[in-house]
C-alpha positions in Angstrom: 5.0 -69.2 26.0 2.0 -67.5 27.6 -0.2 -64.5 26.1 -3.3 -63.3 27.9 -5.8 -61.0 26.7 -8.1 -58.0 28.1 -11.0 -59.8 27.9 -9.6 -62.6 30.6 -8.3 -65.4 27.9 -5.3 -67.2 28.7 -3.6 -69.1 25.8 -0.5 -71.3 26.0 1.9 -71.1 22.2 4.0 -73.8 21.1 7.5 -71.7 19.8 5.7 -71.8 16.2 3.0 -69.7 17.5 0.3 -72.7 17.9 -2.0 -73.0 20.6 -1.8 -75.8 23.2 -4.7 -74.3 25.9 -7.2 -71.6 25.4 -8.4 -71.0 28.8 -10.9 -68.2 30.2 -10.1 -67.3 33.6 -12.9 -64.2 33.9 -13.6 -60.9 33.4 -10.2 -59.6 33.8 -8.2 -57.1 31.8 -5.0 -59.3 32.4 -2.3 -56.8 31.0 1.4 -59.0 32.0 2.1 -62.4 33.2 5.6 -63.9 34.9 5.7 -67.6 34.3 6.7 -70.2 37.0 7.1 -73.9 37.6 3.9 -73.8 39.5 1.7 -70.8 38.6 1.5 -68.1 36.6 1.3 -64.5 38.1 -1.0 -62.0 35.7 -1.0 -58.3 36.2 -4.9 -57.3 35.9 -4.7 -53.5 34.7 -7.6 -52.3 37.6 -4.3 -53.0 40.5 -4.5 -56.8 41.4 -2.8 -59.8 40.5 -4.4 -63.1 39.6 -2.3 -66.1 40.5 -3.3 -69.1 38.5 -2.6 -72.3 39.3 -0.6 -74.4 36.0 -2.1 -77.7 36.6 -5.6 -77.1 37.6 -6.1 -73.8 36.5 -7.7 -72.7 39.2 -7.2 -68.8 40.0 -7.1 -66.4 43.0 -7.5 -62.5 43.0 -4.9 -61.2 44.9 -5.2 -57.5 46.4 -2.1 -55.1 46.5 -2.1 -53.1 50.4 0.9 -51.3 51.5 2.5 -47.5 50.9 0.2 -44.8 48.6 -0.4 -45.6 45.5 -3.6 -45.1 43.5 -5.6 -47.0 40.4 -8.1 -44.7 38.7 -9.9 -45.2 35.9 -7.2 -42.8 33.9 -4.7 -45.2 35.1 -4.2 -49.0 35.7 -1.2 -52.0 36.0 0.8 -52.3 32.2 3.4 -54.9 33.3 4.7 -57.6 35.5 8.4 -59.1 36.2 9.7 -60.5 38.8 13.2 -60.8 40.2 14.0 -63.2 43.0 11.0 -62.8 45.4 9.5 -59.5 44.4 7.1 -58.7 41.7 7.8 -55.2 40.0 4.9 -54.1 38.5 4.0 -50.6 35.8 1.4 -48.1 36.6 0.5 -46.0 33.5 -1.0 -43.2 34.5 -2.3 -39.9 32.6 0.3 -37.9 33.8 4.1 -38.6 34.1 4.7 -37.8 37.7 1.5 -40.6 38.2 3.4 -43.7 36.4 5.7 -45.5 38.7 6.6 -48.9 39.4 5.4 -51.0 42.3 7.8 -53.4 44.2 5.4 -55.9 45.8 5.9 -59.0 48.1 3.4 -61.0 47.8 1.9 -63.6 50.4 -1.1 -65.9 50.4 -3.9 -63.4 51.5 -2.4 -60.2 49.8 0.7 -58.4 47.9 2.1 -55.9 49.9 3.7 -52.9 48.4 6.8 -52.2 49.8 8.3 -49.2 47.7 7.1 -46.9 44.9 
């Protein structure tokens, strides 16, 4: 299991809750992560996605382009899934008719969003 933090900590838990690997991948508010055999994918609340790699830890900021959406400072990325080969990804917003979810596709330079 995975938990990250909002100060940029990654920390890998044993199923009795001990840690295995503190890690501190940067100034990030990381606010969701989607597990896989190779990386993990962390939703940062300011509207990017940091892909880190499982093995060296190494990480990559990865930008979201694609149909309207905006992150303010009122607003920001809550949550990460992902089904097949799209991420879905929570905006919280201020107001209702501002939170939506983002279906993204995401590629080696950028994520694009493909519906909202």
């Amino acid at each position: 299991m995975v938990v990250a933090n909002d100060e940029g900590s990654i920390y890998e838990l044993n199923t009795e809750g001990a840690i295995l690997l503190k890690h501190k991948l940067g100034k990030y508010d990381l606010e969701g992560v989607v597990c896989e055999e190779k990386i993990f994918m962390f939703a940062v609340e300011d509207g990017k996605l940091l892909e880190v790699n499982r093995k060296t830890l190494k990480s990559k900021l990865i930008k979201l382009k694609g149909q309207d959406f905006k992150i303010s400072k009122k607003s920001g990325i809550e949550g990460i899934t992902k089904i097949k080969d799209l991420y879905y990804v929570s905006i919280q917003a201020k107001t209702k008719k501002d939170s939506k979810i983002l279906i993204l596709k995401v590629g080696k330079k950028y994520a694009k969003v493909i519906k909202t």
